[in-house]
N, C-alpha and C positions, 0 to 999 in steps of 0.2 A: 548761863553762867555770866557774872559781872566779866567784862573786859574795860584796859585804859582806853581800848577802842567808842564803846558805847557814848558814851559825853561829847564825840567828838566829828559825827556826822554831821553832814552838810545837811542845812534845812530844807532842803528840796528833795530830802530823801524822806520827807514825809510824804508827800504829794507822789509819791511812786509806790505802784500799786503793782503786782505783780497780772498778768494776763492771763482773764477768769477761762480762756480757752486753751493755754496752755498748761494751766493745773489739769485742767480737763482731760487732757491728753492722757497723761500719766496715768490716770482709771480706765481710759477707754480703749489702752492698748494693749488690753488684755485678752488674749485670741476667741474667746469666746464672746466678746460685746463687738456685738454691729453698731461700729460709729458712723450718725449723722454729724458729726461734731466738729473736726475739721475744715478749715479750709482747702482740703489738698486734689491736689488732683488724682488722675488714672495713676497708678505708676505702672502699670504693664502695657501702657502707649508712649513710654518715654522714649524715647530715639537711642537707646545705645548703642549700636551698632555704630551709627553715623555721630556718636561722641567719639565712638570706639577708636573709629578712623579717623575722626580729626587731631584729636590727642595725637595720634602714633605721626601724622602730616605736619603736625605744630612743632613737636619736638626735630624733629628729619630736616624741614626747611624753618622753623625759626626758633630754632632751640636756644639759644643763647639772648633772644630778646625776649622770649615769656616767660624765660626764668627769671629776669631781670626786673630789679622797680620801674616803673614807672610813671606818666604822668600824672597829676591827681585828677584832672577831668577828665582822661578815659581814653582807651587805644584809638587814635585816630579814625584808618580803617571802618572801627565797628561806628562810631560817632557821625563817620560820612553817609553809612548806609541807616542807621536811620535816620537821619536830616532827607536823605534821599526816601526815604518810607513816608515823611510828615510830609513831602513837599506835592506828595499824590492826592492828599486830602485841601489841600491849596493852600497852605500854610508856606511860605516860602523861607527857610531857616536854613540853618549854614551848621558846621559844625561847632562851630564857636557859641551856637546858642544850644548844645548841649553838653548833660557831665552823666558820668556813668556813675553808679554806687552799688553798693551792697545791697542788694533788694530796694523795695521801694521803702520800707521800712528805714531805713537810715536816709532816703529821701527826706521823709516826712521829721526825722528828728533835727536834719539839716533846717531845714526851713523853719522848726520852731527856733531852732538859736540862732539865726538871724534875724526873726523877724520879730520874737516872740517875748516881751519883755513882763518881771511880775505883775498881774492883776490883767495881761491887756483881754481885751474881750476877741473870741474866734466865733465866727456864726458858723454852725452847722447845720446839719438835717438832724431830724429827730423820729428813730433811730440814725445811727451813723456807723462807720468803721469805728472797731475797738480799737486798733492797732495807733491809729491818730488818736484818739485821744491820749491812749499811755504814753504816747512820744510826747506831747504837748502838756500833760500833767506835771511831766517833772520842770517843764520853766515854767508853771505855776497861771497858765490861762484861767478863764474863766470862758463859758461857754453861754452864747446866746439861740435860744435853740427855736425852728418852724418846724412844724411836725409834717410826717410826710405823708400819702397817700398809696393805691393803687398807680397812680403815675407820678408818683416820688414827691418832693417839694414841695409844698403847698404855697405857689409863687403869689396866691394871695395875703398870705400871710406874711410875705417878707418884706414890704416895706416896712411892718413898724419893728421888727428886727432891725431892719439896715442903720434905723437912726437910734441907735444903741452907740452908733458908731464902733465898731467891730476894727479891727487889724485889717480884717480878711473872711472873705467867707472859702469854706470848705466844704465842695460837692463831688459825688459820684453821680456822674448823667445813666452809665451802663450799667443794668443788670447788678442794683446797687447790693453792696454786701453791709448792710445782713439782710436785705429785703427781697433783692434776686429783680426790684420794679427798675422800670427803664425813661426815664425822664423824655417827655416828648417836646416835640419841634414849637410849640407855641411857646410851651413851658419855660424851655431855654431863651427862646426872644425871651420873653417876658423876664427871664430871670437875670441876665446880661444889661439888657435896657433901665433895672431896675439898676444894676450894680454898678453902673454908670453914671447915672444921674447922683448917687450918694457917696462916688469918687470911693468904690469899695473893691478894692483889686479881689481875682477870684485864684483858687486856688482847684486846678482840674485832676482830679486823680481816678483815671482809665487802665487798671489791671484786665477788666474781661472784655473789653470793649471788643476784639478779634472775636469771641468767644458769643457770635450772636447764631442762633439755630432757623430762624425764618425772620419773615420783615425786612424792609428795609434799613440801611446805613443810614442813621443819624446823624448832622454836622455835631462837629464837637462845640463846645462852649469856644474853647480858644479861636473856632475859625469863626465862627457866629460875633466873636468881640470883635474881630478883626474885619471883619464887614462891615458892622455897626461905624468902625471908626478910619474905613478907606474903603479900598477893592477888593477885599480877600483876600491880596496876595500878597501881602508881606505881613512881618510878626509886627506888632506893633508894644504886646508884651503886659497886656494888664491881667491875662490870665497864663498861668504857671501851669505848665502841664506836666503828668508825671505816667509813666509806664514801667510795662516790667515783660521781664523773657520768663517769669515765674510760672508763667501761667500755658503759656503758650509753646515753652520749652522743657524746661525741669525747675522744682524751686529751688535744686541744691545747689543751685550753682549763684547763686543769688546775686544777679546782674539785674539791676533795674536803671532807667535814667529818666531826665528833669531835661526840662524845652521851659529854655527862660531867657532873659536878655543877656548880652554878655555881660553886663556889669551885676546882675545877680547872681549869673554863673562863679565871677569871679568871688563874691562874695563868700557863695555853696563851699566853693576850691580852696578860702583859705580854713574855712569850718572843717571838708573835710582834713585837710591838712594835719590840725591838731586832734582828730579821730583814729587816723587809720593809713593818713598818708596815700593810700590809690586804693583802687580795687583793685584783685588780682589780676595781674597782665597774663597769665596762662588763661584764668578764665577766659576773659575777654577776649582772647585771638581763637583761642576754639569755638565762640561759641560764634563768631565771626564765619570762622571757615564751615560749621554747621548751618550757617544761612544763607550765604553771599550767593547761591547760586539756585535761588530759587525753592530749595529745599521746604522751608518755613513756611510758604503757603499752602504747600499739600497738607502738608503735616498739621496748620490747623483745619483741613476741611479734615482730616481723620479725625483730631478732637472733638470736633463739633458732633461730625456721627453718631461717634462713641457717647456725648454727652447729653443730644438728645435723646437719643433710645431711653438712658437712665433719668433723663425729666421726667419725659413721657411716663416710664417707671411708676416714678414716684406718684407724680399726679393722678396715675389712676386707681393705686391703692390708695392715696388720699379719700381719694371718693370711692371707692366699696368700703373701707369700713372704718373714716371717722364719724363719730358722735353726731347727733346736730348742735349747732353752737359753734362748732369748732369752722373757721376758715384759715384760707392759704393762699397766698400770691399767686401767679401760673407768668412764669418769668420766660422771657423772649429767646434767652440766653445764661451766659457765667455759670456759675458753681452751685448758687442756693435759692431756697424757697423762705417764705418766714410764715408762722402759723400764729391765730389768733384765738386765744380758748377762751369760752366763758371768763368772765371777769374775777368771776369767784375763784379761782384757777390761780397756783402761783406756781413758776414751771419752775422753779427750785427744789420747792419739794417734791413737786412730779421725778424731776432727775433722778431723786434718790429710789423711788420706786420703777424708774425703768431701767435702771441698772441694776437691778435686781431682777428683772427677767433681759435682760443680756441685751440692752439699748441704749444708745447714748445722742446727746442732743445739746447746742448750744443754747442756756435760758436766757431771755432778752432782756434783762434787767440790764444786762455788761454794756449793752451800746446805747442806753438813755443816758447822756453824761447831765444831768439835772433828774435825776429819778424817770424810773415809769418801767410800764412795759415789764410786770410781774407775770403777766399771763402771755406773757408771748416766747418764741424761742425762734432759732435758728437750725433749719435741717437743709445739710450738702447734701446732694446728690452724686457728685462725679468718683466719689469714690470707690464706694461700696459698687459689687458687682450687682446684676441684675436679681438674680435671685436672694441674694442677702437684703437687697434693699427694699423685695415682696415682705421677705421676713419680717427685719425689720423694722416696715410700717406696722403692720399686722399686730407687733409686740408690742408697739406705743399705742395705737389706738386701741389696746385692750387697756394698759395703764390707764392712759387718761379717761375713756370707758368707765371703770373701777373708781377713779377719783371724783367724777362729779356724777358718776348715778346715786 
């Protein structure tokens, strides 16, 4: 129906697309479809108990300041202890080079409305996170895109990227989503050295980074720039770092924060300002007295457990009964795997026939922000139980089976 409203939206509400995994949702939370589809995690390894208890601790000893607004870059306290968490990996940061937010998600929306102006070009990987790109859609980017690999990036391919001249480039080194690949030690030099020389600041965004199952700890990009350009030990701030408790704790509580210099910070702080004004100070102080005392480290080796068992899972009904043609990542760590089908193959309309025998799957067209990637999809692991996820597999590779015999 006409409304006086219609004629009267802002033109950047064209470029706003709604989130091809979030529609998704809504089909696939139907008790009978075993979803790959989500990002999400266990919820039956979420810590309630130890929310349970801090909630009732928070309220008793500081009930009148977490009821209370707050400040927009984030409860001190929690801000000292991870400045104190980043300064383990040799990164030396204070709390004034961090802001807390609403998940990482309003991270990433922050950073496009500062940095992000119409037409400017954002280098990505290719595929990449959906969720960045819907954030950076609506201030009307443009995307320059290297396509990625088994070991992520194709860092040969990014010089003639770089001189595109980009805003900024956007990478996931960990256990990348949607790929589930984990960008290696050469790669990163290489990729850092390159982003350097074409004076192309980087944008580091680590949700699973905790979330590694065997292997070794990787440096991060940010501490890798920062060697590049001293001793390791102080920030010197050409790469933005971004994390989250989404992953590691619960997503409901949607606490993520930014490791940036203080005058970007300040920047983030007046943006969020006219957003949201703080994140919640109750959040924040619980989720504080939920970690301070060492809690958070057990608690991801139990994740981890829990989430290799269900890789391992997954990966081995991969192989007893997908097709040949068909391949898959075999990811270190994080949430997901990404699968490669014949070419012939569009996993769109695959969707619609495995939801039809009670399976669900994210199809990879969402995260080529320049097309591609009709034949490919998206399958989480950490959700689905063990035997659901035998299931399952079982049900897709009988689809896809069906589709290209």
């Amino acid at each position: 129906m006409q409304t006086l409203w219609d004629d009267r939206y802002a033109l950047r509400t064209i470029s706003m697309k709604g989130s091809a995994i979030r529609e998704l949702l809504k089909v696939t939370q139907m008790p009978d479809v075993i979803s790959f589809a989500g990002g999400m995690p266990a919820p039956e390894i979420f810590p309630v108990e130890e929310f349970k208890e801090a909630c009732i601790r928070v309220l008793d000893e500081h009930g009148s300041e977490a009821l209370q607004y707050g400040t927009t870059d984030g409860y001190l306290p929690l801000r000292e202890m991870i400045s104190r968490h980043t300064n383990q990996y040799g990164i030396k940061v204070t709390a004034d080079n961090i802001m807390i937010t609403n998940g990482s998600q309003q991270a990433l929306d922050l950073l496009g409305k500062i940095f992000i102006n119409p037409g400017d070009r954002v280098l990505v990987e290719s595929p990449t996170y959906l969720g960045a790109l819907q954030a950076w859609n609506t201030y009307n980017a443009q995307y320059v895109t290297v396509p990625s690999d088994d070991d992520g990036i194709q860092v040969d391919k990014l010089e003639m990227a770089l001189r595109a001249g980009p805003k900024f480039m956007y990478v996931l080194p960990n256990f990348q989503n949607p790929t589930g690949v984990t960008l290696p030690l050469e790669r990163r030099e290489r990729l850092v050295e390159l982003a350097d020389r074409y004076g192309v600041p980087i944008i580091e965004d680590d949700p699973y980074g905790q979330l590694r199952f065997e292997g070794k700890h990787i440096p991060t990009v940010e501490y890798l720039d920062d060697q590049l350009h001293g001793n390791g030990t102080s920030y010197h701030g050409n790469v933005i770092y971004l994390s989250t408790f989404s992953k590691i704790l619960a997503p409901g509580i949607r606490l993520a924060w930014v490791v940036a210099t203080p005058e970007i910070i300040q920047k983030l702080v007046t943006a969020k300002q006219g957003a949201d004004l703080h994140t919640s100070t109750f959040n924040q102080i619980v989720v504080y007295e939920v970690s301070r005392k060492g809690f958070l480290d057990e608690h991801i080796k139990r994740i981890n457990s829990v989430y290799k068992e269900r890789r391992d899972i997954m990966l081995e009904e991969l192989e007893k009964n997908m097709p040949e043609g068909v391949k898959w990542t075999k990811p270190l760590g994080g949430l997901f795997l990404w699968v490669s089908l014949p070419e012939i193959c569009n996993s769109k309309e695959l969707l619609i026939k495995a939801v039809e025998k009670k399976v669900a799957f994210v199809p990879g067209e969402s995260f080529y922000p320049n097309g591609g990637g009709l034949n490919t999809m998206r399958l989480n692991f950490s959700n689905a139980q063990p035997d659901m996820i035998r299931i399952g597999i079982r049900r897709l590779a009988e689809t896809i089976k069906e589709s290209i015999c």
